[in-house]
C-alpha positions as CSV (number, residue, x, y, z in Angstrom):
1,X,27.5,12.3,2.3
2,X,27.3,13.7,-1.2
3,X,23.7,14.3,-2.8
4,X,24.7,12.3,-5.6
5,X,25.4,9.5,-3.2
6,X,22.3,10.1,-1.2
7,X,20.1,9.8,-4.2
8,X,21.8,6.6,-5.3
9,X,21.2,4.8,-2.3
10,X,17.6,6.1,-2.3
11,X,16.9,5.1,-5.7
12,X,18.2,1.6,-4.6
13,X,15.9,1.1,-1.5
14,X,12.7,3.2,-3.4
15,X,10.4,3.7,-2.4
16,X,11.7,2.6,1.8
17,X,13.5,4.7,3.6
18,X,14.3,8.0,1.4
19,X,16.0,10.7,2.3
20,X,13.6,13.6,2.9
21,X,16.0,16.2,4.3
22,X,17.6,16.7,1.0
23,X,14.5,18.3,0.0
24,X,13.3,22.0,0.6
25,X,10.1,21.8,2.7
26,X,8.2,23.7,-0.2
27,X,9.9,21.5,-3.1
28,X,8.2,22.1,-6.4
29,X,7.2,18.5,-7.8
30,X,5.6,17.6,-11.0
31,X,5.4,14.5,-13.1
32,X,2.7,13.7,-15.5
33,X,0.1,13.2,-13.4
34,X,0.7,15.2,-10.5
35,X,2.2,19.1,-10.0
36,X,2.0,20.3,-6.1
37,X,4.6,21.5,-3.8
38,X,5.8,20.5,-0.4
39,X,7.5,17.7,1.4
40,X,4.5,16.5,3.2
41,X,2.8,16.0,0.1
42,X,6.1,14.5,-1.7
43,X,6.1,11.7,1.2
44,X,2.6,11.1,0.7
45,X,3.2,10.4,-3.1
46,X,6.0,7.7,-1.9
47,X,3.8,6.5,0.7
48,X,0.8,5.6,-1.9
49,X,3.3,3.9,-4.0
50,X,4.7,1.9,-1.2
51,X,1.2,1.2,0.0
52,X,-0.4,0.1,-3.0
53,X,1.8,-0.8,-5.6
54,X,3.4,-4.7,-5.4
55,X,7.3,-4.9,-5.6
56,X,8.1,-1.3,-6.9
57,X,11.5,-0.7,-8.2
58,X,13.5,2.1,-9.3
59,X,16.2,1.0,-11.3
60,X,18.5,4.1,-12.0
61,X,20.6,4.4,-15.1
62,X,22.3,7.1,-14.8
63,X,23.0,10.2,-12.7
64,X,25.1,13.8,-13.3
65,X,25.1,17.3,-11.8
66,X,25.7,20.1,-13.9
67,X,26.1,23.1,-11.4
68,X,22.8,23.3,-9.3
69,X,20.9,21.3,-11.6
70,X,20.6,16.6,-11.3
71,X,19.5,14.8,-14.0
72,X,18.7,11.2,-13.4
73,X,17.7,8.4,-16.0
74,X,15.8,6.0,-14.5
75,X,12.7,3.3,-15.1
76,X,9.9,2.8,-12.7
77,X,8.2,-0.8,-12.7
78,X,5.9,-2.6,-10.3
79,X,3.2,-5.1,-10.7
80,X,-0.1,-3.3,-10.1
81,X,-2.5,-4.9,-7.6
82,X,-5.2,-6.1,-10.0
83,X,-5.8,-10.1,-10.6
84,X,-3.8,-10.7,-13.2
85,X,-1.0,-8.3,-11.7
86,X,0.2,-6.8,-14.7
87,X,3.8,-5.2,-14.6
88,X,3.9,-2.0,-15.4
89,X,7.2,-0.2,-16.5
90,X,7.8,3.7,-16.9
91,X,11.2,4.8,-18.2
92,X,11.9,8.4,-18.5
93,X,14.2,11.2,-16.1
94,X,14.1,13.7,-13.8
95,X,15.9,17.3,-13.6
96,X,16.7,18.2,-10.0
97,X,17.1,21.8,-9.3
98,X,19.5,22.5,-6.1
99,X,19.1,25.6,-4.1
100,X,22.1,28.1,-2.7
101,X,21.9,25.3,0.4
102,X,22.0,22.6,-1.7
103,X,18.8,21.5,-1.2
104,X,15.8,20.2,-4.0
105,X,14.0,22.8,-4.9
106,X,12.0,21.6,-8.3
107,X,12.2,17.9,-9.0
108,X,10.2,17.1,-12.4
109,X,9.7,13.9,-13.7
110,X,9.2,13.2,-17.3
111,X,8.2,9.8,-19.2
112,X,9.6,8.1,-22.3
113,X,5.8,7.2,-23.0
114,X,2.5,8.5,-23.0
115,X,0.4,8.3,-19.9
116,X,-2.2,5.8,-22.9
117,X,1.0,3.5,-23.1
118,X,0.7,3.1,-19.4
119,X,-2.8,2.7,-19.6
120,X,-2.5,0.1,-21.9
121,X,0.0,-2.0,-19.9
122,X,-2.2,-2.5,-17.2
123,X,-5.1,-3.9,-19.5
124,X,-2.7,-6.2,-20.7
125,X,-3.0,-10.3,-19.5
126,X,0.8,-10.9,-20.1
127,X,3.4,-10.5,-17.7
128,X,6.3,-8.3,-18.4
């Protein structure tokens, strides 16, 4: 199957069940909270957000390869696990950077908003 294909269907089931071996084991990730490298600590990432965030969803907008680089559109929502549950939704993209065996390399993440717009979603009572 096609790596475009793959990450489709991943971004449809996110964050259960992705596809893991389409990453290089020391895969460069950043986003703007994190920056680390590895798999192991990629999965963990997924993990927390499977474990502690209610009803996440990755709704993906659009995707294109240019040579050995992906860029995906994409927004991130989920209700956060506090009493009022705010919903909580991140739009931005992410450059994917393919290596000579076609696997993920560098996956960065960037946000249409500030990590303070994020911030103040969750303090908010209303429901999005």
């Amino acid at each position: 199957m096609d790596i475009i294909e793959i990450l489709k269907e991943d971004y449809q089931r996110f964050p259960a069940n992705q596809t893991y071996t389409i990453y290089a084991p020391d895969v460069y990730f950043q986003d703007p909270l994190n920056k680390f490298r590895g798999v192991k600590r990629y999965k963990g990432m997924i993990n927390f957000i499977q474990t502690w965030f209610l009803d996440p969803k990755m709704d993906l907008h659009n995707i294109q390869r240019l040579g050995d680089t992906i860029k995906t559109e994409w927004t991130l929502s989920w209700n956060t696990p506090l009493p009022w549950k705010p919903r909580i939704s991140i739009p931005g993209w992410s450059e994917l950077c393919l290596n000579s065996d076609g696997l993920i390399i560098s996956h960065v993440d960037y946000w249409n908003c500030s990590r303070l717009d994020v911030v103040k979603q969750h303090l908010s009572t209303k429901k999005i």
